[in-house]
N, C-alpha and C positions, 0 to 999 in steps of 0.2 A: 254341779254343786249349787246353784241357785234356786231360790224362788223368790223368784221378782227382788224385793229389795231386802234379802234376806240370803243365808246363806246357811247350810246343815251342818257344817263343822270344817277340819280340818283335814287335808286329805294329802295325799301324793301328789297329785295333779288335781289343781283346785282351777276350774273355770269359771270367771265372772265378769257381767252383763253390765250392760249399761247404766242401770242404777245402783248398784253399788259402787260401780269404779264410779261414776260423777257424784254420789256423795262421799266421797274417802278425798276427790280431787285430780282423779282420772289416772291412767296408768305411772307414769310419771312420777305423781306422790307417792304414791304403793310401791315403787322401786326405790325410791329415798327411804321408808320407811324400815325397807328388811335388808337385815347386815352380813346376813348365812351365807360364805363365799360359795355354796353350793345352790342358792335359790336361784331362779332366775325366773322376770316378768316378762313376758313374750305380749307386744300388744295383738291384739286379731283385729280383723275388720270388724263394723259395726258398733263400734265404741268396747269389744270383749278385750279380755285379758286370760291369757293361761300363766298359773305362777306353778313354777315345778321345783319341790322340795328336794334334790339331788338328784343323782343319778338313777338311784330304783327306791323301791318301797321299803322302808324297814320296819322290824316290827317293834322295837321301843320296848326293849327288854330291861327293865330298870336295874335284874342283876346284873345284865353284862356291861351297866354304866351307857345304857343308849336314851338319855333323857329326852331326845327328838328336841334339840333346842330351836331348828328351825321351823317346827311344828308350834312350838309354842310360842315363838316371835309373832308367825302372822296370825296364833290363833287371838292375842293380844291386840293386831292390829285389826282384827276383824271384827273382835267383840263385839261392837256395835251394831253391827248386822246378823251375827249369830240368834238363828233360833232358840227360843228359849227352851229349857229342857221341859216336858210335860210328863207325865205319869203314863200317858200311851205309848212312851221309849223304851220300856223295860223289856227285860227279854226274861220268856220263860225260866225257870232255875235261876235268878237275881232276883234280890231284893230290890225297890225302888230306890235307896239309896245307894247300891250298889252300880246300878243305870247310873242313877245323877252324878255319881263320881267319874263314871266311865264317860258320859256326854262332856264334861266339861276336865276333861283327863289334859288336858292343855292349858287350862287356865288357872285351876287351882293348883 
């Protein structure tokens, strides 16, 4: 999920390095942070952290009422490390604003 102090979005299983957890305030604060009785912060060796957003992947079907709130909790506490979205994110058959909705499908 990383690059360097940066991070690509919001995932199932999000892994992150030592500079982002010591800019957030280290595993610790990122567990005070997120309230999703299904998240949990695993510290790893090396200053890493694995945060796992439930039991398996869901896919956030906003008919059947699956908003992914805990998707959107850490994508909130991550912001600040999130990549910015770029025009090179788009995927064939999307428009670019169609991408930049899709990249930041958490936040907004």
């Amino acid at each position: 999920m990383g690059q360097g102090a940066q991070v690509d979005g919001v995932h199932w299983l999000n892994f992150l390095g030592p500079p982002v957890l010591e800019a957030m305030g280290g595993p610790r604060t990122l567990r005070s942070r997120l309230n999703s009785p299904d998240t949990t912060v695993l510290e790893l060796t090396e200053g890493r952290a694995l945060v796992t957003l439930g039991f398996a992947p869901l896919p956030g079907d906003l008919k059947a009422g699956q908003s992914l709130p805990a998707y959107r909790e850490l994508a909130k506490v991550l912001e600040p490390w999130m990549l910015k979205f770029s025009a090179f994110h788009t995927w064939d058959g999307f428009t670019e604003e169609e991408a930049r909705r899709w990249w930041r499908r958490f936040l907004d």
